[in-house]
C-alpha positions as CSV (number, residue, x, y, z in Angstrom):
1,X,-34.5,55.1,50.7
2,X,-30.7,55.9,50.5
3,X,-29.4,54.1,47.1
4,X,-25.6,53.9,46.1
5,X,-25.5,53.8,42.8
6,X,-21.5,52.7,41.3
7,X,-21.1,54.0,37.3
8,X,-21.3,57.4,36.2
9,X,-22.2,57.2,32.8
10,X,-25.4,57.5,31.3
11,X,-27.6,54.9,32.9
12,X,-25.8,55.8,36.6
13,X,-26.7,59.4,36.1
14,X,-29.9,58.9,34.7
15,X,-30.9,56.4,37.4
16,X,-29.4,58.6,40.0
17,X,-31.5,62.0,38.6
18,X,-34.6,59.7,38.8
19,X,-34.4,58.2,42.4
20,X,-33.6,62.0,43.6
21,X,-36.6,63.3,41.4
22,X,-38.7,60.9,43.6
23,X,-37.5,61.8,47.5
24,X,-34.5,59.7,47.7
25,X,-31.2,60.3,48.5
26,X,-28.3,58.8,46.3
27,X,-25.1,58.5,46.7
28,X,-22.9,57.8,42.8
29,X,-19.4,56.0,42.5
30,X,-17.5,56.8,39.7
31,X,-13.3,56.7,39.6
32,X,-13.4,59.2,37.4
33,X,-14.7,62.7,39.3
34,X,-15.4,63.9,35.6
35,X,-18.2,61.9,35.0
36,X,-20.4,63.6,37.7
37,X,-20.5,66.6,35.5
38,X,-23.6,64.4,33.5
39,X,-25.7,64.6,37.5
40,X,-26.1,68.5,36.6
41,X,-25.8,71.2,38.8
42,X,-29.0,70.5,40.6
43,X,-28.1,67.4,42.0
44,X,-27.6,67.1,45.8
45,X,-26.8,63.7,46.4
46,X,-23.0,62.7,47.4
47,X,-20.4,61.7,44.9
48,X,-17.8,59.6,45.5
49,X,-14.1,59.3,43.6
50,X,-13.2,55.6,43.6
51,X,-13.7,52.0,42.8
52,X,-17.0,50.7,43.8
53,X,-15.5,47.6,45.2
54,X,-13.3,48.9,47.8
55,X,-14.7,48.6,51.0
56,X,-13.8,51.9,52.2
57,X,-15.0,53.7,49.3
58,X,-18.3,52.1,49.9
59,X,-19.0,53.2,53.1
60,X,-18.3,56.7,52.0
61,X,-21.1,56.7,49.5
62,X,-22.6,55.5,52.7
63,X,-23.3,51.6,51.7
64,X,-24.1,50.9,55.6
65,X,-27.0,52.5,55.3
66,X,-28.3,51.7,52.1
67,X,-31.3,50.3,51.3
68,X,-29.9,49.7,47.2
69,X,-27.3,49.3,45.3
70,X,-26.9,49.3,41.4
71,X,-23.7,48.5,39.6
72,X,-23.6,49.7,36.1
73,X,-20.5,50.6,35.5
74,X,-19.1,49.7,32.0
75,X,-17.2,46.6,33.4
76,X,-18.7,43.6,33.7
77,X,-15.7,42.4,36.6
78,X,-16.4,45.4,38.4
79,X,-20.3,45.4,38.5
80,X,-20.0,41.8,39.6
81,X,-17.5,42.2,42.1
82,X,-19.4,45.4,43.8
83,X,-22.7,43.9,44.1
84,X,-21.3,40.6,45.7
85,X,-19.8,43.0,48.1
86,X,-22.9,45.1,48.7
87,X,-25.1,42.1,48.8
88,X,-23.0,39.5,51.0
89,X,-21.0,42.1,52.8
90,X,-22.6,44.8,53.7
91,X,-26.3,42.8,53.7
92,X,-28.3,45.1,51.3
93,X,-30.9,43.5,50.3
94,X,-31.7,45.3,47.1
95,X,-29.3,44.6,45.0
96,X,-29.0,44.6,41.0
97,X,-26.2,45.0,38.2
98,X,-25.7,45.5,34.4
99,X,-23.7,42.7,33.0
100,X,-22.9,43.0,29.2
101,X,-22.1,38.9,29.1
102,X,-25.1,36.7,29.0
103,X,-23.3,33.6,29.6
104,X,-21.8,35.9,33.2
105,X,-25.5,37.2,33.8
106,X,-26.9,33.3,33.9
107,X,-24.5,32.5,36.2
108,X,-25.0,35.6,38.6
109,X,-28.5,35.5,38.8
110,X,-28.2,31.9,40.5
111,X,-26.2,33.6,43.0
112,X,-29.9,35.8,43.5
113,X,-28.5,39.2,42.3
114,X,-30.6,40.7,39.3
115,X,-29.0,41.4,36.4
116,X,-30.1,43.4,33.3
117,X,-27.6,41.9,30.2
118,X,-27.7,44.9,27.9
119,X,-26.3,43.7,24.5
120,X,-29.0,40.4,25.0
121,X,-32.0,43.0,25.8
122,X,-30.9,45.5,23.0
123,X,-30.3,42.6,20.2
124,X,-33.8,41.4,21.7
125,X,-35.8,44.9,21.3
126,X,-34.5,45.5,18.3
127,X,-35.1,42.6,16.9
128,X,-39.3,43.0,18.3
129,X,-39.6,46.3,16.4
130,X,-37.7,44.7,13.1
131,X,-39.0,41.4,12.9
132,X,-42.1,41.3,15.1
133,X,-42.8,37.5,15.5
134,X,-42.2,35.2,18.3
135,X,-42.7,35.9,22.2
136,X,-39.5,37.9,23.4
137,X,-38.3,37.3,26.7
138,X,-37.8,40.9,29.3
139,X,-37.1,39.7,32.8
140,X,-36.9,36.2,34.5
141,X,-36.8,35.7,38.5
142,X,-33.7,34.4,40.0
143,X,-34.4,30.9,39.9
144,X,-35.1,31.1,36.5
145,X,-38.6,29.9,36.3
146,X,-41.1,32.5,35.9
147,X,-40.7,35.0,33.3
148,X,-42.0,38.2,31.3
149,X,-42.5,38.2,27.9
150,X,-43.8,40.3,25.0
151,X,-46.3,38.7,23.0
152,X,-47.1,39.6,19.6
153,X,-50.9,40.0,19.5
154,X,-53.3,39.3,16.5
155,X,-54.9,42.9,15.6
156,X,-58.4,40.6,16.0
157,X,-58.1,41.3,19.7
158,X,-58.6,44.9,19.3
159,X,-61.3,45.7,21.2
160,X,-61.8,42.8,23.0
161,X,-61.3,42.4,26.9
162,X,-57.7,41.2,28.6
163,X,-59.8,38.4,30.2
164,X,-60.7,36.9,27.2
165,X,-57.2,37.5,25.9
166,X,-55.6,35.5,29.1
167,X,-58.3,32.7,28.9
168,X,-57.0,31.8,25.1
169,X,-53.8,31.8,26.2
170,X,-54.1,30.4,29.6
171,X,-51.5,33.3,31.1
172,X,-52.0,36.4,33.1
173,X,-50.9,39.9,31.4
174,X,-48.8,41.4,33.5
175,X,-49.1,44.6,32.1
176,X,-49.3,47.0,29.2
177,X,-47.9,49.3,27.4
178,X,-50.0,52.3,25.5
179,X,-48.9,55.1,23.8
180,X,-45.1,54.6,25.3
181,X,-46.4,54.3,29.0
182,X,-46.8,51.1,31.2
183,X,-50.6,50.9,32.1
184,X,-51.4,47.8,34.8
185,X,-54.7,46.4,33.1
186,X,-57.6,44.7,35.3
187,X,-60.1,41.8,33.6
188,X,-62.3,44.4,31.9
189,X,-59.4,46.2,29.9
190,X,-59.8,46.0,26.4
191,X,-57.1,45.8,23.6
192,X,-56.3,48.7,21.7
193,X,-54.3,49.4,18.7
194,X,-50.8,49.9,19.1
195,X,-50.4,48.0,22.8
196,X,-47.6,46.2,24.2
197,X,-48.9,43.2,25.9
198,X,-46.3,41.5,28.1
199,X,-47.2,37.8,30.3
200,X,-46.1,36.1,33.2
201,X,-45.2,32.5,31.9
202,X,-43.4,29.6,32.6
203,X,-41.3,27.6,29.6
204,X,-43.4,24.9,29.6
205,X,-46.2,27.1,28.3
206,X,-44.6,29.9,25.9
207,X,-45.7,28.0,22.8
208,X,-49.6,28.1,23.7
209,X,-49.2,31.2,24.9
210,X,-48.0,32.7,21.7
211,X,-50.6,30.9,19.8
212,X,-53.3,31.8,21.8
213,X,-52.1,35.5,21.1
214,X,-51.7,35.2,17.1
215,X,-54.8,33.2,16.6
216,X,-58.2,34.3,19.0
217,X,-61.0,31.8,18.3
218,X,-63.8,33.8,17.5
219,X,-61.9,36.9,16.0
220,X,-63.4,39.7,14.5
């Protein structure tokens, strides 16, 4: 995959070390040429000197052929702007931004770009580790009907079997996470101390899910 990536700073570069670390080639925006110092000396993608949404700039980081673009730049105008552009002018199809307004992020996701809202997803992972209650919302899709949440799990489900867990709550576990690393569990996982259990849900059933989570019939 060839991925322009327009922001510099410390998610661009990190993102952009990442994709290259796995075969791909990247091309990074930034309109200031200091800000490629954070890629490092070993990286051998393309950098670019501009704003990401001008046209011409864009096609230098080589956005004809991209199959991805990411704007996370620190202005929300700017992100917004560039992956319209990407998206609707230059038809990739693989499109997502960093928006630091939630109310803006809403509102851009109807428009079918992903967004990640970064002072909403801090406020809400900070919050999990402080005050651990409550299902916490980490992605919905586009239309804004299906979503991912963290669900606070009862310590009786320790050592019990993710199929049991989704029964009580009537939800499928997307995944886990264990000791820091996402795990993708099958039916005959079980529980451990210390894991992040995350669901697919819709609205209409985050309150049974959640109970169904903090309350197992037939605990230990």
């Amino acid at each position: 995959m060839h991925v322009v990536i327009m922001g510099c700073g410390r998610v661009g570069s990190t993102l952009a070390q990442t994709l290259e670390a796995r075969g791909h080639t990247v091309a990074v925006i930034d309109h200031d040429a200091d800000a490629f110092r954070r890629l490092g000396p070993d990286f051998a993608g393309t950098t670019v000197t501009g704003a990401g949404f001008d046209g011409d700039v864009l096609r230098q980081a080589g956005i004809e052929r991209a199959d991805a673009f990411a704007a996370v730049s620190s202005g929300d105008n700017s992100n917004i702007i560039s992956a319209r552009l990407a998206r609707e002018t230059f038809g990739v199809s693989r499109v997502a931004a960093r928006i630091y307004d939630q109310r803006r992020a809403q509102v851009f996701e109807r428009l079918g770009i992903p967004t990640v809202a970064t002072v909403r997803w801090t406020a809400e992972r900070m919050l999990r580790h402080l005050v651990p209650d409550g299902a916490v919302e980490i992605f919905r899709d586009a239309t804004s009907t299906v979503s991912i949440v963290e669900v606070p799990v009862h310590r009786d489900w320790i050592g019990r079997q993710v199929r049991d867990l989704e029964a009580a709550c009537g939800a499928r576990v997307a995944y886990l996470i264990r000791f820091g690393i996402g795990t993708l569990p099958t039916a005959s996982t079980v529980v451990q101390e210390g894991d992040q259990v995350f669901m697919l849900v819709t609205d209409d059933i985050v309150a049974a899910v959640t109970a169904g989570a903090a309350a197992p019939e037939g605990g230990h």
